[in-house]
Residue, then its C-alpha position, 0 to 999 in steps of 0.5 A: x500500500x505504501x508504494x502505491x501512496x508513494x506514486x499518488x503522492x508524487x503525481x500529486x507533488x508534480x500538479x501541485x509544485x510548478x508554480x512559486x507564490x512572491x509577493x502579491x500585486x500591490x495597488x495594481x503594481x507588481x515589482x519584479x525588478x530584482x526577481x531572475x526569470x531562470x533562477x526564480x521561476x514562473x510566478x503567479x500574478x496574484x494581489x490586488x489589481x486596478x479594478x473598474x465596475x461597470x466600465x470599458x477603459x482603453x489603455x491609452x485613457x488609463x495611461x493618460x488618466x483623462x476621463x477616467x473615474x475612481x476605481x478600487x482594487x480587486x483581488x485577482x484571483x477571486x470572484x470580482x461579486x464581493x468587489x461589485x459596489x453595494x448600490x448596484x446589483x449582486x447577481x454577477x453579471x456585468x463588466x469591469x477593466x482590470x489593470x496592472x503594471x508589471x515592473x519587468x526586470x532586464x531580461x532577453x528572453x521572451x516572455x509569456x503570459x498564461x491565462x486559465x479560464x475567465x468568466x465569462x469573455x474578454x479582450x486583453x491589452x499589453x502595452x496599450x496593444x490589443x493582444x487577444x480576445x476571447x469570446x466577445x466582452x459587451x457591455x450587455x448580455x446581448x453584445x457579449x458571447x462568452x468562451x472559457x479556454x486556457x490560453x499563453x500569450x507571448x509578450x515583450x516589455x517595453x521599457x521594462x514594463x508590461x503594462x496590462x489591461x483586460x477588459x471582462x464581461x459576465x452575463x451567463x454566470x452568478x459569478x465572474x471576473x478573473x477567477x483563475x490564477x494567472x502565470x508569467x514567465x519566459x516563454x519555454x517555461x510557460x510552454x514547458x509548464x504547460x506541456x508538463x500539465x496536459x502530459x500529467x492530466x493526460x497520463x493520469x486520465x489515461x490510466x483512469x481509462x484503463x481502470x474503467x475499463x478493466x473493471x467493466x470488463x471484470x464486471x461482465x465476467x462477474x456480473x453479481x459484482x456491481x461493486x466493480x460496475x460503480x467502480x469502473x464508472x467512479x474511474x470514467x467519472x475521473x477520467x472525464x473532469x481531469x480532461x474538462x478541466x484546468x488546461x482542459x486537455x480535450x481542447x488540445x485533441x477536439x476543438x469542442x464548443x466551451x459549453x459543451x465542455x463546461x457541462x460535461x464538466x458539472x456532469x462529471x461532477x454531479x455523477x460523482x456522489x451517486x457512483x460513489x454512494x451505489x460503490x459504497x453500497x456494493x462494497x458494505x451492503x450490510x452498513x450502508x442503510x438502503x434507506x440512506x441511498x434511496x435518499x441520496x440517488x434522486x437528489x443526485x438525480x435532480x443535479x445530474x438532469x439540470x446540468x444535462x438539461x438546464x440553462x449554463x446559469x442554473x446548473x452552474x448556480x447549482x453548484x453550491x447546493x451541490x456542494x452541500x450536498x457532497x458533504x452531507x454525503x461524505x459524512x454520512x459515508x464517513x459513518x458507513x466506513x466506521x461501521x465497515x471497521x467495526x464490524x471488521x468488513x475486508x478491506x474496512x481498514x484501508x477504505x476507511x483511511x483512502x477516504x478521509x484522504x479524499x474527504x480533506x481533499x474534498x474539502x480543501x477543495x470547496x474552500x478553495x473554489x470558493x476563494x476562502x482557502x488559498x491553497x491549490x486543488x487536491x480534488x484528483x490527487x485525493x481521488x487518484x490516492x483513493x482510487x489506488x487504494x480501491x483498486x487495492x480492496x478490490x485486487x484484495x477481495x478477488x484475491x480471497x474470491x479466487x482463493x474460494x473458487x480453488x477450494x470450491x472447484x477442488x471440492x466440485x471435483x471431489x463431488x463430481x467424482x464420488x456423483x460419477x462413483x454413485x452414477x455409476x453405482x446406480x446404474x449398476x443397481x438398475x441393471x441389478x434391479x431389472x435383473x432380479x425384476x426379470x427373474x422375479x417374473x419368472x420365477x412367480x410363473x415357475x413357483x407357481x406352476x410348480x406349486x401348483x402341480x404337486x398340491x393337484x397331485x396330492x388332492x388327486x391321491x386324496x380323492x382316491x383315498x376317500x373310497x380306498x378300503x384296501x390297506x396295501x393300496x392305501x399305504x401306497x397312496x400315503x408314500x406318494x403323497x410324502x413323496x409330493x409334500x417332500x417335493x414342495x418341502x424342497x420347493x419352499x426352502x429353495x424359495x426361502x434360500x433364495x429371498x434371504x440370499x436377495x434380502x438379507x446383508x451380509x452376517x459375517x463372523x467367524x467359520x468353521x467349515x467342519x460343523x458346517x459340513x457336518x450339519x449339512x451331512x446331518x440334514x441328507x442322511x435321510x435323503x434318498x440315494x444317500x444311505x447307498x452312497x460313500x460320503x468322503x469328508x476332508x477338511x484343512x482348516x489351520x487359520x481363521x476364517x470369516x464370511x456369512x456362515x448362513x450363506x456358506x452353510x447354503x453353498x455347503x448344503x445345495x452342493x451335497x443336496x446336488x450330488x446325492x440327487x443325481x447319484x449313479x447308483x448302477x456303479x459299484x461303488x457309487x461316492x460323494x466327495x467334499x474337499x475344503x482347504x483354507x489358505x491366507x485369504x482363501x477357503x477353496x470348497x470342492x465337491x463332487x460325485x461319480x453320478x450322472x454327470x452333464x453334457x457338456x453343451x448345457x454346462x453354459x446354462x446350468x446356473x440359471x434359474x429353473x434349468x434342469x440338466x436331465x429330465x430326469x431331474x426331479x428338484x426345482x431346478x433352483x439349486x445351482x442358481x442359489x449356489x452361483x447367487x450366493x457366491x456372488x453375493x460373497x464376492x468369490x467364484x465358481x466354476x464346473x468340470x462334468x462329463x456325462x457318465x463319469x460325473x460331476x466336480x464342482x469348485x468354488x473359491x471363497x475370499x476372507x473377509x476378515x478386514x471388513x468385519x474389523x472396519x465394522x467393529x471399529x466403526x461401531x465402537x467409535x460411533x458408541 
């Protein structure tokens, strides 16, 4: 911040530093005898000049003082109003003779007078020699025809002696006279001073360009961020008065009409309050009362339109008002700024020190238009520190913006990722969904065909009981309805395995295969063919070993349930084998039979629902899809090696789920 105050500074020192104050005019005369052009510089012709009200004198009548009246002093510069006599009218308007003798000191360089606006025309003699005339001076409103611009005459003594008259007419102003301060020096130093002023105001304005439209390029990128719109039309407003005024540098590019110059300059004025106040109210929202700026717009509102379309008397009259006005709203902004600080707004600081920069600067200013402070105009110096020191805030708060955007984008990313994750998890689970939707048709229409086929066969056996009085046939009657009940028993367990495999998560928990198999034995001794087949067990079990022990013991028990059934009793020695091994993170399950076997082309098609390999297969048809379901469901795999006649080995590999059983435990430790 420092450094960027430093160049505000000096840019400020370098407007402000051109021009040494000596000795004011004394009764109309300003000794410069003993001042040294090259040495001393430029001066300012301030002090009291000779001062004529209401009357034209030509040089030669004030030379020769014939016919010509009492006259008083006017303080060049001011406002010749407080200098108009007490009897006639105040308004400003009217016309007056100023003169002055200047008491030049031996010099060969040519010399240079520089003239700033004056209100509103006039004509200017040296020497008694008509040397300029701006505009046309009359002596009413109707002979006069005003023009304000910035001019350097070239002069040469006479004896030593510049001896100046200027004749000044006002009939569009509350105030005239010679207002602005007048310069002279040699002639490369008014000409080099003035190309250091237009080079400064055009440098300066030309950044304040480019901030404006930065900051409106900003604002389209960002369009929620009207802060950057008023702050861009705060750096147009600058950029527009610092070209409009003083030297008017606009001059030097277009050759515009005084009036159109002098009301862009009291439109950038009156702008000013309005932008800075929608600006403050964007940058604090939470401390700037939406009351205060509903107050604040129209009145600026009203300023604006009578200097876009009132006469040059009455937005011109206007200024003091709006001079009221700005105060009261730096003031009120003064208290918003306070606000900001208190509450800790980012940035508060730094503002709040910016504007009671620009505030003294305000001030400084309305003293000295109004000719009460001697002092020079810091308007654009205050203006440029503070809008150095916005610029600051702002860089400041897109700074943290960014900051926010690199977090949000990184956590969007992480979002987008984990959404990419479930997307694709959702769409797995409708593929799942329309799988088991599938399956769940077919398998009401099979379970119900299948239900269905045994319960008409038992009430078929049942009818005939009804009339049967012979015991034998009676008995026979009674094995097959057992035999049909046994059947649907089947049916039911195999629907039952298959809803608690679809609906029930995973129980995990320590296994231990041989009690499995065990049970499994258990359940089958009864089953037919079993009592006539040799059952071979082997179990290698060291480690431990963690799954779902309902779903292993349904794999175990559908397995073994599979090779009684199709067992191929006509061989001599008809067998069952059940081989479990566990390693390190695998339980690998192998059983298999000399039975009847598979051909090989339905081998692709044996885990599917209902698929019966051989007809003369009497279960559901359910077994080996349950089997294939629920080593899916525990994450391991199957495979089937068959040959018809020779029989059947079936593998299936299961993974150790040790590790998710103890994420479970710590998780529900840590959440009790």
């Amino acid at each position: 911040m420092i450094k960027h105050l430093s160049v505000a500074l000096c840019v400020f020192l370098n407007l402000t530093a051109f021009a040494n104050n000596i000795s004011p005019v004394q009764n109309g005369v300003l000794d410069l005898r003993n001042h040294n052009w090259r040495t001393d510089g430029i001066i300012n012709v301030s002090g009291n000049w000779d001062f004529y009200w209401n009357k034209f004198y030509d040089p030669d009548s004030l030379k020769n003082n014939s016919s010509v009246k009492a006259h008083g002093y006017a303080f060049v510069p001011d406002f010749w109003n407080k200098y108009i006599p007490p009897n006639q009218n105040n308004t400003g308007f009217g016309f007056a003779t100023y003169h002055i003798k200047i008491l030049c000191p031996p010099s060969s360089d040519p010399l240079a007078l520089k003239i700033f606006t004056v209100q509103a025309a006039y004509t200017l003699f040296v020497n008694g020699k008509k040397i300029v005339e701006m505009g046309k001076p009359g002596t009413t409103a109707a002979t006069t025809k005003a023009k304000l611009k910035p001019i350097v005459v070239k002069l040469q003594p006479e004896n030593g002696v510049l001896d100046i008259v200027m004749h000044v007419s006002n009939f569009d102003d509350k105030r005239g006279g010679l207002w602005d301060i007048v310069k002279l020096g040699t002639q490369n130093e008014i000409v080099e001073d003035t190309i250091r002023y237009l080079s400064v105001d055009f440098l300066i304005a030309g950044v304040f360009l480019l901030a404006f439209t930065y900051n409106l390029v900003l604002f389209f990128n960002f369009r929620k961020r009207y802060a950057l719109l008023y702050f861009s039309i705060l750096c147009l407003i600058i950029s527009i008065r610092i070209v409009v005024t003083d030297e008017i540098p606009l001059n030097y590019i277009l050759n515009l009409n005084w009036v159109f110059i002098r009301r862009m300059e009291f439109i950038s004025l009156y702008f000013s309050v309005p932008a800075m106040s929608l600006f403050s109210y964007y940058l604090f929202p939470g401390d700037f009362s939406k009351k205060a700026l509903y107050i604040i717009l129209p009145i600026g509102g009203v300023f604006i339109l009578t200097a876009l379309f009132a006469s040059y008397y009455i937005y011109t009259y206007t200024v003091t008002y709006y001079q009221f006005y700005m105060m009261v709203a730096a003031l009120y902004g003064l208290y918003v700024y306070i606000r900001a600080m208190i509450n800790k707004r980012t940035g508060s600081y730094l503002f709040f020190t910016g504007f009671i920069i620009f505030l003294a600067c305000i001030v400084n200013d309305v003293l000295y238009v109004n000719l009460v402070a001697d002092t020079v105009p810091l308007f654009y110096a205050g203006l440029a520190i503070f809008a150095v020191i916005l610029s600051i805030i702002l860089s400041k708060q897109f700074a943290e913006i960014f900051y926010v955007l690199e977090i949000t984008n990184k956590q969007l990313a992480t979002a987008n990722k984990t959404l990419g994750m479930m997307n694709e998890d959702i769409q797995q689970k409708n593929t799942e969904l329309k799988k088991i939707n599938q399956e769940l048709d077919s398998f009401v229409n099979r379970t119900s065909h299948d239900l269905r086929a045994p319960l008409s066969s038992v009430t078929g056996v049942t009818n005939l009981m009804e009339n049967e009085t012979n015991v034998t046939t009676l008995h026979d009657y009674a094995v097959l309805q057992k035999r049909t009940l046994q059947r649907m028993d089947d049916l039911i367990n195999d629907i039952i395995d298959f809803s608690k495999n679809k609906r029930l998560q995973l129980a995990l928990e320590e296994i231990n295969f041989s009690a499995i198999v065990n049970d499994a034995l258990e359940d089958h001794k009864h089953a037919k063919n079993a009592a006539e087949l040799q059952i071979l067990v082997e179990v290698q079990q060291s480690k431990r070993f963690v799954s779902d022990a309902r779903r292993v013991s349904t794999i175990i028990n559908n397995l073994i349930s599979n090779a009684i059934k199709y067992a191929d009793l006509s061989k001599s020695k008809p067998c069952v084998g059940v081989s479990i091994e566990v390693t390190d993170h695998v339980a690998t399950i192998n059983v298999s039979d000399n039975g009847i076997g598979i051909e090989e082309s339905k081998l692709s098609k044996i885990f599917t629902m209902f698929y019966r390999a051989t007809s003369s297969a009497t279960g559901s048809g359910l077994g080996l899809y349950i089997i294939k379901e629920t080593v899916d469901k525990l994450n391991g795999s199957i495979s089937i090696d068959s040959k018809i006649g020779e029989g059947t080995s079936i593998k299936i590999e299961l993974p150790d789920k040790s590790s998710e059983l103890y994420k479970k435990q710590v998780t529900s430790a840590s959440t009790h």
